[in-house]
Each structure stands twice: as C-alpha cells, then as structure tokens.
N, C-alpha and C positions, 0 to 999 in steps of 0.2 A: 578546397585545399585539404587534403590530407594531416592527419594528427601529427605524423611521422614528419611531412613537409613543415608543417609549424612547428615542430619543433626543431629544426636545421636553423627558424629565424624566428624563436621565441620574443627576441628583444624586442621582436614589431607585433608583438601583439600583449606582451608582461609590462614592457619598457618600464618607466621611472614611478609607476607605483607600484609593482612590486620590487624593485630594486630600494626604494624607501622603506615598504612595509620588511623588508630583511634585512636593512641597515639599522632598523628601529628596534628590531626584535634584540639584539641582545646587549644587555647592560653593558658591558667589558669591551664591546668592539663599538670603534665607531668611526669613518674617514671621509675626510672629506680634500677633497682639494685644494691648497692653499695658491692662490692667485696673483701672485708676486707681480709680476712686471704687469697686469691691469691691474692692480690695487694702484700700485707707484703712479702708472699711468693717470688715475682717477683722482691721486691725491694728487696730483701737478696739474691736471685741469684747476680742481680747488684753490691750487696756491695759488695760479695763475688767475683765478677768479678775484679773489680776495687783493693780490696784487695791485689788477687794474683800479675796484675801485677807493684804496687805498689811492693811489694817486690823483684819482678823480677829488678825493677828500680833502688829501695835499695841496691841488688845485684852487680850492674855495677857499683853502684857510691861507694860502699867500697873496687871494685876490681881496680876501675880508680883511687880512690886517690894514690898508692900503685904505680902506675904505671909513667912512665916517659910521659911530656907533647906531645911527639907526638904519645904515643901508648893512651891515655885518660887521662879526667881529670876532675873534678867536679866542673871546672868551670864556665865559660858563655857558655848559648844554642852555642852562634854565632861558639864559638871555639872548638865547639865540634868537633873531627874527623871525621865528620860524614861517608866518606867514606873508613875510616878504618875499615877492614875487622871486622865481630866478634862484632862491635858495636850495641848491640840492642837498645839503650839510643834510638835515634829518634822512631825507630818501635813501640816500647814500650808507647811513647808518641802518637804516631799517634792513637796507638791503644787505647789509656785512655780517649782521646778526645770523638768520640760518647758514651764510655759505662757513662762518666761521666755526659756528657749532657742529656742521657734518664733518667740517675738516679735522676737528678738535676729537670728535668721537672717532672719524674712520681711523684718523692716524692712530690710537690707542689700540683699536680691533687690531691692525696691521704690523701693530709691534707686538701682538701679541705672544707668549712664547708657544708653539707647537709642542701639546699635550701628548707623551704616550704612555702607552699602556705599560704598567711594571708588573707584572702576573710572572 
C-alpha cells in the first residue's frame, strides 16, 4: 500500500494509540465521552442486582422469625446460626457487599458534574 493510500485510512493503521498519545499531549484539553443511557443502563442492572438479593434476605428473615432460636432468628449478625445448614443470611450478605459498593461508587462517577475548560 502506498503512503498516499495510508493516509486516505490512517485510522487503520494510528487508530486509538495515537489518538490517546494526542489526547495526552496537552494539559488544557481533554474529552472523553460521557455514556449516559449505558451508565443508567449499568446502574439498573446493579439496582436490579442488589434488589433481588434483598428479597432473597427478606425471605430468610420472615422464615427465621417463625422459627425457633437455634434453627434462626432475626436477631444480631453475631448470633446468627451461621453454620446452620440452609442458612443463606451471611452468603447473601457476602454477596451484597461488592454489588453495593460498585453501585455506590458507579452512581457517584455518574453524577458526576461534566468538567469544562474555562481559558
């Protein structure tokens, strides 16, 4: 291919590392695309996530109140049975813990305000 031809379709042969290395180059400028309806998107999977096993957790603790204290009980974490058979209460919680922490950070990235340049 001709120099002349490569450059008619630089993009295929520069593509996204030189488009980085000149987005990097100057302090004053810098853009990036804000991803609105797949952030929203991403953060309603999460909600949606966090949702279900909320009610999986609702679940246990109106089958535990019902129950005698050493098969469960919707008391303190500490006394929870935890290795009684059938207990998902901790899994449940293990598992809440990252979905709610990426939800908690993405949605703050998201609300972010969009920064511009005042020169």
């Amino acid at each position: 291919m001709s120099e002349e031809e490569k450059h008619e379709v630089a993009w295929q042969y520069y593509g996204y590392p030189a488009l980085s290395e000149w987005m990097a180059s100057a302090n004053d400028f810098f853009l990036l695309r804000r991803f609105s309806p797949l952030q929203v998107r991403c953060l309603l999977y999460l909600q949606n996530q966090i949702a279900v096993k909320g009610k999986e957790l609702e679940g246990w603790d109106t089958f535990a109140k019902c129950q005698a204290p050493e098969k469960g009980s919707s008391g303190w974490i500490d006394n929870d049975p935890e290795a009684l058979a059938g207990n998902p209460r901790p899994r449940i919680l293990k598992e809440l813990l990252p979905l709610l922490k990426d939800y908690s950070e993405f949605s703050r990235v998201c609300r972010a305000p969009v920064q511009t340049s005042t020169n």
